[in-house]
N, C-alpha and C positions, 0 to 999 in steps of 0.2 A: 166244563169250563169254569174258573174259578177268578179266572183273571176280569181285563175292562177290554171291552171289542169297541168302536163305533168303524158306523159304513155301514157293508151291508154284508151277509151271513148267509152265506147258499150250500147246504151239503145235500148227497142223495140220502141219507143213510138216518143215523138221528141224535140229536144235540141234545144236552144238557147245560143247562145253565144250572153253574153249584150255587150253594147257598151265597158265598160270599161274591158271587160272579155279578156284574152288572154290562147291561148288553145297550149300547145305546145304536138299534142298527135295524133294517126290516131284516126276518130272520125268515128261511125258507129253507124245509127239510122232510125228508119222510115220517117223525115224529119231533116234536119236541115237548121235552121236559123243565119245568121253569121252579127252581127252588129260591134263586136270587132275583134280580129287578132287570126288565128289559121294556126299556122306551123304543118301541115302533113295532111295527103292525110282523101277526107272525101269521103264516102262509104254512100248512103240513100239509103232506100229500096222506096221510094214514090218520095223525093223531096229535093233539095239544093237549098237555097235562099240568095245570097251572096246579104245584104242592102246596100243601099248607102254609110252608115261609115265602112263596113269590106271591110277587106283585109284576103285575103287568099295565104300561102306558100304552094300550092300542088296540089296533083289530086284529080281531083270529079268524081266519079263513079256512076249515077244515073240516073235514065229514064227521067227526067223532072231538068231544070235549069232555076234557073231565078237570072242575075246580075241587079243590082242595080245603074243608072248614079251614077258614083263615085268611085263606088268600085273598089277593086284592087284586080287584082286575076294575079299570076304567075304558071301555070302548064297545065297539062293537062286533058280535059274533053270526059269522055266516057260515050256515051247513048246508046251503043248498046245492045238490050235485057234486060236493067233495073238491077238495083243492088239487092244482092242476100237479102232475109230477115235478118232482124238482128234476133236471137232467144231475148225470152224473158227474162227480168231480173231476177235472182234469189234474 
């Protein structure tokens, strides 16, 4: 995703936020990848990978986290028992 989202963001599968992408929305997916800037809380069912050029405004709810030298992240991070499935897209 390279574009502007706001709301909210639910897939089963896994998102990518591109560099130039900015996400103002709670995001929920079976990974997400964050290169650009996302305001609200992100929920993965597998995995959050905050890259080197994101920054993230919120909380990550997810079994597995991986930041990136650089990134920015302001919130708070919970691994306890892993995030719940995202159901599948319709």
């Amino acid at each position: 995703m390279e574009g502007r989202v706001e709301g909210r963001v639910e897939i089963s599968k896994a998102l990518r936020v591109g560099l130039r992408g900015i996400v103002r929305a709670d995001v929920a997916a079976g990974t997400v990848a964050i290169a650009g800037h996302v305001v609200g809380n992100v929920r993965a069912a597998e995995r959050v990978e905050l890259l080197p050029t994101g920054t993230l405004e919120g909380n990550i709810h997810a079994p597995r986290i991986v930041v990136g030298e650089g990134a920015r992240f302001t919130g708070r991070i919970d691994m306890s028992g892993g995030a719940e499935p995202v159901p599948p897209s319709r």
